[in-house]
Each structure stands twice: as C-alpha cells, then as structure tokens.
N, C-alpha and C positions, 0 to 999 in steps of 0.2 A: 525579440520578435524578428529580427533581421537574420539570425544568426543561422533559426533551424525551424526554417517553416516544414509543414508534414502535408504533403497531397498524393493526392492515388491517381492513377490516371487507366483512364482503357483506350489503351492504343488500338481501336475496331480499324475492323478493313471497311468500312462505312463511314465512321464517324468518329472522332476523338473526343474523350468528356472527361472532364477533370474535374477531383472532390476534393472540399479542403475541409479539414475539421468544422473548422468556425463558420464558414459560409454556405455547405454543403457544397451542390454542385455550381463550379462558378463557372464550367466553360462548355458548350456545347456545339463543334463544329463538325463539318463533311471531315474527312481526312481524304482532304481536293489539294492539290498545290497546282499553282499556275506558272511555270516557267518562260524565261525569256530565253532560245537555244542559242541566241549569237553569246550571251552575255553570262549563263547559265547564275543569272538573278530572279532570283524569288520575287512574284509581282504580288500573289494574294494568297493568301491561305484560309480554309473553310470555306463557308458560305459564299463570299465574293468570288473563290477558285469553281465552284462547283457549279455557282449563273454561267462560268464562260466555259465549258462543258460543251465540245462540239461547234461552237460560236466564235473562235477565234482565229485572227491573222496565222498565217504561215510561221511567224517567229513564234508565235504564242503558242504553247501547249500545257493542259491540266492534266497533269496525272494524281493517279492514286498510287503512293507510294507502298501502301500495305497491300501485298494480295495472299488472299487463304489466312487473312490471321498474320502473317508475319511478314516483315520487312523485304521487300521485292527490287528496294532502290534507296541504300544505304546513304550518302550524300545526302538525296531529298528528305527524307524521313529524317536524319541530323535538322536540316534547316528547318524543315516543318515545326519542329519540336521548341528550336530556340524560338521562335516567330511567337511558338504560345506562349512558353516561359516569359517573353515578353510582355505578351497580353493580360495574361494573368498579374500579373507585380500592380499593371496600369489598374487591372480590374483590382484589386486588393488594397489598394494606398501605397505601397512601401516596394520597395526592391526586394527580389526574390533570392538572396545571396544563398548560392549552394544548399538549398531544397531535402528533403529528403524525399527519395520518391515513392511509389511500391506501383509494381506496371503488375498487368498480367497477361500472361502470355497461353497460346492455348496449348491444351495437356499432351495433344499430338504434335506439341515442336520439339525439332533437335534441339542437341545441344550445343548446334551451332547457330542454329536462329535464335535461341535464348541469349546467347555470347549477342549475338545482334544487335539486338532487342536493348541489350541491358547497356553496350557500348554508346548504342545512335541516345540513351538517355543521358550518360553519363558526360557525353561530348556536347549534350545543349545544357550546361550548368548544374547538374543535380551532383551531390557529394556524394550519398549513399544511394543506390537502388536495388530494393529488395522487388524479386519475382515472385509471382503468387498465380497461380493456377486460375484461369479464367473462370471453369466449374466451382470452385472455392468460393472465390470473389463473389460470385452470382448467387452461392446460397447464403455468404455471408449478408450481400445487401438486399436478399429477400428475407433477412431476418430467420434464416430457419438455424437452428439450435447447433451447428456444426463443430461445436468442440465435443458435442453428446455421441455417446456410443450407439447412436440410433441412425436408420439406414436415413436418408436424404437426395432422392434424387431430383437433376436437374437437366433440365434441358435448356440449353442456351444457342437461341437460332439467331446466327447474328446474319452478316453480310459475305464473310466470306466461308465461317465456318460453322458447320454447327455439331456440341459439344453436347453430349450426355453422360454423365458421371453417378456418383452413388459417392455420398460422401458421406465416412460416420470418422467420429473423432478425431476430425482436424486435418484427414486424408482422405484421399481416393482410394474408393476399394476397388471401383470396378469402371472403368471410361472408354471411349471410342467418338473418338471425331473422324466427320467425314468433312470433306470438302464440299458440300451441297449444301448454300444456305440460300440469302436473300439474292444474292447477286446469279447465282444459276438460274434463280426463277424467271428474275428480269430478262435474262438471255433466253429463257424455255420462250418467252412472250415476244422477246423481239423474231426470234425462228418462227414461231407459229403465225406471226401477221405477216412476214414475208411470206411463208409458203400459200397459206389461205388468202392472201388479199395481195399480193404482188407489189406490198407496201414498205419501204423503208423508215423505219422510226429507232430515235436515241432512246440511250441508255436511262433519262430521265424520265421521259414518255414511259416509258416501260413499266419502272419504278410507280408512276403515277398512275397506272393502269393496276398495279398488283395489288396497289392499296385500295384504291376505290372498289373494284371489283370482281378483286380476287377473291377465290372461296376453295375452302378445304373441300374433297371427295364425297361432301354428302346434298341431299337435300333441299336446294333454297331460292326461296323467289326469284327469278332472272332480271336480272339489271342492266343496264344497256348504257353506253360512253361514247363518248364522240372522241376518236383521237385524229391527231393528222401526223402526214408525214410525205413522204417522197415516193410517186411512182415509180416502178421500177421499170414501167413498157417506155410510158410516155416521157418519164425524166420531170416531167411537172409535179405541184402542189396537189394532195388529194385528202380529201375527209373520210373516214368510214365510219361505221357504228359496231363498236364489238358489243357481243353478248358475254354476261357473267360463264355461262357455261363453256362458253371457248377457251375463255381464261382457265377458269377449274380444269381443261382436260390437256390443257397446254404444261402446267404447272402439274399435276399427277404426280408424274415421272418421280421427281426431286422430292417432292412429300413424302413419295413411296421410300426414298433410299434413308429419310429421316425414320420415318416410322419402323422401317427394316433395324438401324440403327439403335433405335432404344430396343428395340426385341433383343438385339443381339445384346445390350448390354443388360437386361434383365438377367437375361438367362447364364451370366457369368457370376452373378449376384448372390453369397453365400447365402444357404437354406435359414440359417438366422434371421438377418437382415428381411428376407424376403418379404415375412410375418409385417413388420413394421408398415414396407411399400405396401399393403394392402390399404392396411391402417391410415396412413399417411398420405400417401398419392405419388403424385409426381406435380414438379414446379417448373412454369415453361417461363423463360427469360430473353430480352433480346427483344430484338425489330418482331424477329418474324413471328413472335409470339401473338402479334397482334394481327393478323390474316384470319379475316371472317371464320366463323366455324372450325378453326385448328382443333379449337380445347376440347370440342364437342366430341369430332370426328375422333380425335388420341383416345379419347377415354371410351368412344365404342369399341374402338381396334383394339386398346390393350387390357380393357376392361379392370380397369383401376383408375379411382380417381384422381384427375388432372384440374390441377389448380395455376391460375395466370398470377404473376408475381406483382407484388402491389403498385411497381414502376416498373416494367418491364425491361424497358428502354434506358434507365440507368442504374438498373440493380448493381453491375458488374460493378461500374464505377464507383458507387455508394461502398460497395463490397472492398473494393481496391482501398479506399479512405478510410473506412471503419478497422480493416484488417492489419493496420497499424500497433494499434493496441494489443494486437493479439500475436504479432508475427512473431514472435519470438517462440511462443507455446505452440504456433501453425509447425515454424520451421522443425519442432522437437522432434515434431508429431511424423513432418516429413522424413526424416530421418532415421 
C-alpha cells in the first residue's frame, strides 16, 4: 500500500484534480498559490490561495503558476504540487511514498514544457510519471471506446486551453489547440465592463458573471446580474446591472476562434473516420463545456451531433487515473 500508490492528476490552468483508483477523485482545488515575496514561502494553496485573489497585503501575492495549459513558474508549480502530495496522503490515511503518477499535458506542448511538466512532478515525490495527452484523458474519462479504430472526437475547453482532437485507436489522428478558453472569456468580460460601463472588476467577478449569465451566440431569454466593482472617473465603489446579451456579444469573439478550431480540425479528419463523426457526434469536456447554450449552438454550426460528457469538469482527470491500466497499450499505440 505504501510502496506504489497509482493517481492521475490534471495539472489545469484553472484547477488541479487528482484521481486515485480506490477513491476516485480525491482532490479538487483552484491551481492559486499564495506567496509570501520577502520570504518566497508558500502560505495556501487552492481554494484558501484563490479567496485572497486581488485581496491581499503588499507582501502577499496569489498566483497562478500554470498559464495556457503548461507551467509558467517552475519553483511555484514544484511547491504547489508537494503541498497536494501532502494533502492527499492526510486525505488517504497512509503516506504517499514515491506515487506513480500519470499527468497530462496538452497536445500543443513542446517538448520542453512536457520536460517541465514531467520534472516539476517528479521533484514533488512521484517515482514514475507517465504523460498522457489531455484529449486522450478526456475521452478516456468520458468513457468513449478509445482503444477502438473508431473516429472519437473531443473537445476540451478548459481554462487556459482549449483542445479538439479525433482520437481512434489509442492515438490522435487529427488535433489543434488554440490558446482561447475559459480565461480569455473572463478577460473579453472584464474589457467589455470597462469600455461600456467605465467599471473596474476582478478576475473572479468576471468568472462569476460568465457562469451565471453567459450564453453561447444563439437565441435566449435575457437575464440580468448585479455586479460591482470600482469606478474608473470617480475612483469610488459602484453597482451596475448587466444584461445576458452584453455578455453573449462580449464573449463571441473567443467562441468564434473555438468553433473556427474544430472546423479546422474536422476537415483534416481522414474521409474514413469522417462517416463515424456523423454517427457519433462530438464530446464537449471541461469547464467551458458548461456555458449556457454551447452544445446547442456547436451542433447548429457544425451540424453534427454534440454531446456534453457525463462530468465535464473531471472527465480529464478521471481519464488521467483510469488511463493507468491501459498506458502501456496508449504508449504502443503512441509510438
């Protein structure tokens, strides 16, 4: 038990979530760290790093070590990692002695950020760490049939990247990630309340605005939010009221470049395979998979059926843990 525990982990530019056989998912946190800069000690990690988000003293600052999908500040992403390995042991009963790991990383990293990736794990305790393709992961923990010679695509919109693939028999046949996911939108919304409303608001506001009343390019009853944040004439506290449709045409833009994105990847899609995507559909995975009216809007634009994966928000990492059993025949496959 001690000797060669088995966890998957998705290192998100959002949020970190770790799967272990026996317990499924045991850890689900921000991937926030809160630094102290005289001292460059680790004060919080996840959820407690991610309340002091904009909130903190001069010494104090949270960052997000991951940005785009991969490792942006090597040090902090090592400490982050040991903090969970910690966590996890406390959440498990037992000490987590030299772990195996399996991370995944996304399809558009070098092969220096995989070196990264695979280092900043290996340097917080893990013995072995096997890499696994984010798109993989995603169809593996949405349960679709991925070692079968049958076409499988996915769409994984996370936080900083979003990844569409075509996976038959244990590989990518056809992929393209772009840099436009959750976190661009947040930024389309925080630029849109400043230009329209002369309003300053954080990164979390934003976030909380995309969920409540954000809507994909089509259709839907208008909804209305009360956010606050900081004038930008007066310098003082101010309330406003956004409309659902301000959001929808704030966020546009960035949908456009997703939606652009799987067209592009369709149409690289071997005339075989193609048959199948009729058949089959497409699998949306990820945060962003859960923004009002996405699934609807995808499958008028590409006109094939679009299905939402049955945990969206932890397929990957279910994917990362499940794909243990199978890495060996993934890696053949990769090769």
């Amino acid at each position: 038990m001690l000797s060669n525990a088995e966890i998957g982990i998705d290192l998100g530019t959002a949020n970190i979530l770790v799967y272990s056989k026996s317990k499924g998912i045991i850890m689900n946190e921000p991937s926030v760290v809160a630094i102290d800069v005289n001292t460059k000690k680790v004060l919080a990690v996840g959820t407690d790093a991610k309340s002091m988000i904009g909130k903190t003293p001069g010494n104090i600052v949270a960052v997000r070590p991951l940005k785009d999908g991969v490792i942006a500040d090597f040090d902090v992403t090592t400490e982050m990692l040991k903090h969970i390995m910690t966590s996890i042991g406390k959440k498990m009963g037992f000490s987590l002695r030299k772990p195996s790991v399996v991370v995944c990383t996304p399809s558009g990293a070098t092969s220096v950020e995989r070196r990264a990736i695979q280092d900043a794990v290996k340097h917080s305790g893990a013995k072995h760490v096997h890499l696994i393709e984010e798109p993989v992961a995603a169809a593996i923990g949405a349960d679709l049939p991925v070692g079968e010679p049958v076409a499988n695509v996915v769409v994984d919109i996370g936080g900083g990247t979003t990844e569409v693939a075509i996976i038959s028999y244990g590989g990518v046949v056809s992929c393209n990630t772009i840099r436009v996911a959750g976190d661009k939108m947040d930024e389309d919304i925080v630029q849109h309340v400043r230009k329209a409303y002369n309003l300053l608001i954080g990164e979390r506001t934003a976030e909380q605005i995309k969920m409540e009343v954000g809507h994909a390019p089509i259709a839907h009853d208008t909804r209305e939010m009360e956010i606050r944040g900081r004038d930008l004439v007066t310098g003082l506290p101010k309330t406003i009221t956004l409309q659902s449709t301000e959001v929808q045409s704030a966020i546009q833009e960035s949908l456009l470049s997703v939606l652009e994105a799987i067209r592009s990847t369709l149409e690289n899609c071997p005339p075989e395979l193609s048959g199948d995507i009729v058949d089959r559909g497409v699998i949306l995975t990820g945060g962003g998979a859960l923004l009002n009216g996405l699934q609807q809007w995808l499958s008028e634009e590409i006109v094939v059926p679009v299905h939402i994966a049955p945990n969206p928000l932890e397929s990957v990492a279910i994917g990362t843990g499940k794909s243990l059993s199978v890495i060996d025949k993934l890696q053949k496959a990769a090769k």
